[in-house]
C-alpha positions in Angstrom: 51.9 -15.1 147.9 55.1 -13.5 147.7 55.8 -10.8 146.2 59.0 -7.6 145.6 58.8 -4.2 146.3 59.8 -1.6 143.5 62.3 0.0 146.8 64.8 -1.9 145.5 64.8 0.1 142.5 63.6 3.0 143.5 66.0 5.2 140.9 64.9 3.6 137.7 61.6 4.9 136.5 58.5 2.9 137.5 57.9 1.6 134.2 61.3 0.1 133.9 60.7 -1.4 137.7 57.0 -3.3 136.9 59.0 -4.6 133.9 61.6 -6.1 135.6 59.6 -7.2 138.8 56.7 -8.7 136.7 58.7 -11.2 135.3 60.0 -12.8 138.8 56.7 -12.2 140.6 53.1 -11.8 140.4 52.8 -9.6 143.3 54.4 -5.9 143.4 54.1 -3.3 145.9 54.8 0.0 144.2 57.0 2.1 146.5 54.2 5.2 146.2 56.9 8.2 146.2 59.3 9.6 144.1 60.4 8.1 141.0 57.4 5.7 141.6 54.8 8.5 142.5 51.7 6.9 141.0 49.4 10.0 139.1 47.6 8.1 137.0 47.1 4.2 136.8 47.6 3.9 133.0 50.6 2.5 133.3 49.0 -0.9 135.2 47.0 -1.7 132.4 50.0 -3.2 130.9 50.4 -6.1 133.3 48.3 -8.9 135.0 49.9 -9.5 138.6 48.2 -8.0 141.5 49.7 -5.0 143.6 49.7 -3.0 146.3 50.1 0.4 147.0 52.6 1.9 149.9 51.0 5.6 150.0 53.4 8.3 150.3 55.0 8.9 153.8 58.0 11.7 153.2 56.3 14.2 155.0 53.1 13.2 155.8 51.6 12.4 159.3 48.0 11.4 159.9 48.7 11.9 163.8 50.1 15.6 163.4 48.2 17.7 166.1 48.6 20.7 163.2 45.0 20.2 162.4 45.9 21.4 158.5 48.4 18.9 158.5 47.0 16.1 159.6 44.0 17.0 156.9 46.9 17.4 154.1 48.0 14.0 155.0 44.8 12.5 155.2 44.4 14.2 151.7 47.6 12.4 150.5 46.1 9.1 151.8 42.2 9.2 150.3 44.1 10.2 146.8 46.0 6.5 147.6 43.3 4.8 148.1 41.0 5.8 144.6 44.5 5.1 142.5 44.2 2.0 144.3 40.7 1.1 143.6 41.4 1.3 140.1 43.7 -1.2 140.0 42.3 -3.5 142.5 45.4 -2.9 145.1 45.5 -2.5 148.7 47.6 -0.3 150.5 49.7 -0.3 153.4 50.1 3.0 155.5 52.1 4.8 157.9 50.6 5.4 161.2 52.1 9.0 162.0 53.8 10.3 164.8 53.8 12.6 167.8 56.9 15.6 167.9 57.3 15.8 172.3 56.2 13.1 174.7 54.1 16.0 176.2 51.6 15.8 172.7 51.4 11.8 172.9 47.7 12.1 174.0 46.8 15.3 171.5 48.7 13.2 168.5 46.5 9.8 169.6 43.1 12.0 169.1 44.4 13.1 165.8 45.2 9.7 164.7 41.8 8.6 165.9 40.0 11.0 163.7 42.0 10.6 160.8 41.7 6.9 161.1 37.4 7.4 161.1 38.1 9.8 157.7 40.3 7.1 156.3 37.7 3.8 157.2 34.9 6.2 155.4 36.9 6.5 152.4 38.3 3.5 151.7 34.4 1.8 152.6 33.0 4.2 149.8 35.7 3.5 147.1 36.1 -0.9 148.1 39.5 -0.1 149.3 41.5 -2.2 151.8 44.2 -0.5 153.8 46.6 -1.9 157.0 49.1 -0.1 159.3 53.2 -1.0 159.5 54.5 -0.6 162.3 58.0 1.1 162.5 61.5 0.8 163.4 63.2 2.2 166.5 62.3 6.0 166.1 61.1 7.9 168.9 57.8 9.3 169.0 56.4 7.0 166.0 53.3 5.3 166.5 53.0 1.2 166.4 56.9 0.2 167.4 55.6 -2.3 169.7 52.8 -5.0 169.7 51.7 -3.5 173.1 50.7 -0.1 170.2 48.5 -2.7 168.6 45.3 -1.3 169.8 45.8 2.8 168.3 45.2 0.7 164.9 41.4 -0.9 166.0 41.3 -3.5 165.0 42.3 -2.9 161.1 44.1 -4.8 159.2 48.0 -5.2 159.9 51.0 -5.1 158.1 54.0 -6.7 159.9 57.6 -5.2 159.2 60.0 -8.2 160.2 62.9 -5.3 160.0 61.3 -2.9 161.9 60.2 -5.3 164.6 63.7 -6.3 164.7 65.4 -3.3 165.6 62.6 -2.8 168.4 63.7 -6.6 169.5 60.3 -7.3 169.3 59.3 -9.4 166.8 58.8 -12.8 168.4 56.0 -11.1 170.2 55.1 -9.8 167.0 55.0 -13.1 165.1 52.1 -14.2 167.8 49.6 -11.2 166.8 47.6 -11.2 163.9 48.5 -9.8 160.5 47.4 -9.6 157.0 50.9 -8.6 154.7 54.7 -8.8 155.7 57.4 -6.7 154.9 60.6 -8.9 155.0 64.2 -7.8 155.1 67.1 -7.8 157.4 69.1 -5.9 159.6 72.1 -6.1 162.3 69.0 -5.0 165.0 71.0 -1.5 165.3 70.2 -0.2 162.1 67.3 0.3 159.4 69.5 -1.6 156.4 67.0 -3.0 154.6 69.9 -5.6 153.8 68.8 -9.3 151.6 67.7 -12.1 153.7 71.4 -13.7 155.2 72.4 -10.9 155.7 71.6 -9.6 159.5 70.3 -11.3 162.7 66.7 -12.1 161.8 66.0 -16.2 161.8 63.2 -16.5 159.0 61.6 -20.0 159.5 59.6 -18.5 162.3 58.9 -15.9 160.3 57.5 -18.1 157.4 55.4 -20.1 159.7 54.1 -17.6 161.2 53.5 -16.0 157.4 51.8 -19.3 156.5 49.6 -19.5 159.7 47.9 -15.9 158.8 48.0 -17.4 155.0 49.3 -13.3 154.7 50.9 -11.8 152.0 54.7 -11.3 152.0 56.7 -8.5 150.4 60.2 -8.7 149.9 61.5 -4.7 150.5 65.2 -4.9 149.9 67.5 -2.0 149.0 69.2 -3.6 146.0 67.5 -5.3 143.3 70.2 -7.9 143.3 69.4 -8.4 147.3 65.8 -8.6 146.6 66.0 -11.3 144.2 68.3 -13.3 146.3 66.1 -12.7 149.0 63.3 -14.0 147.2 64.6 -17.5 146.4 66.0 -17.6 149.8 62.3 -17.3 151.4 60.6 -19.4 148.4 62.8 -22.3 149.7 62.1 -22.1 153.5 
């Protein structure tokens, strides 16, 4: 299934985004921050289409070797995950990241233990949860299919854009992944342009979608690029 993410209209209140996303798609992914900052899960009982959840990620890192940050952040996440199980959704997480090269191997112990508080908790409420990995920032975890194995196993979510910009995501397209994150970029920069409009070739990226029988999320700045981007994809 394919689905929109409420990114692409990320200024409007969230009410006003399910509204006009539930009537192209019965999929949404609720951009978990800001505007869209999901408190209570009232809201939800309004529609039928599934969702997911993309849990907060402005300043939060489950990897921070600050041990009372990395709690905070797991905090953040376990929050997620019972909003979540209340509407049925799964979510998609962040992986943190590491400040110096010198605290790679401190950060990866971090993320280790935050990833054994985040399995218990999303076991005891029913929850699933997968990993992105990101775009061409230093220091992030998961840029590379190589960074597979910090995750364990768990389930995946593939960012087309991200892996794009790390010129990586052929070798990404051969791993194994539950949900996509589809939009496009020049490879230089983090656009989050429509599909057409950068230097990703999609039909791989469908058959590869289709082989996984994974979920797909269209995560487009503008709504207008999102639709577009929609019927673009719906047709390959």
């Amino acid at each position: 299934m394919i689905g929109i993410s409420t990114y692409c209209l990320i200024e409007e209140p969230l009410s006003v985004a399910l509204d006009r996303l539930s009537g192209l798609t019965g999929l949404i992914e609720v951009m978990d921050e800001g505007p869209h900052f999901v408190d209570n899960t009232e809201l939800f009982e309004s529609y039928s289409g599934d969702f997911i959840l993309h849990a907060p990620y402005h300043g939060m890192n489950i990897a921070c070797i600050f041990e009372s940050v990395r709690k905070a952040s797991v905090e953040v996440m376990t929050d997620c995950f019972a909003r979540a199980a209340e509407i049925g959704a799964a979510v998609v997480l962040h992986p943190g990241y590491f400040a110096w090269a010198q605290e790679r191997e401190q950060a990866d112990r971090q993320f280790e233990k935050s990833l054994a508080e985040l399995s218990n908790a999303a076991h005891d409420l029913s929850v699933v949860f997968s990993f992105e990995n990101m775009g061409d920032m230093n220091f992030f975890n998961l840029r590379t299919p190589e960074d597979l194995a910090i995750i364990q196993g768990h389930p995946f979510t593939l960012d087309v854009g991200h892996a794009n910009l790390n010129r990586c995501l052929p070798a990404f397209l051969e791993t194994h992944f539950t949900h996509l994150h589809i939009h496009n970029n020049d490879g230089k920069r983090d656009t989050h342009s429509p599909v057409g409009e950068g230097n990703i070739v999609f039909p791989p990226v469908m058959d590869a979608m289709r082989r996984e029988h994974a979920t797909a999320i269209i995560e487009v700045k503008q709504f207008d690029g999102a639709v577009s981007s929609l019927r673009a994809i719906e047709g390959m």
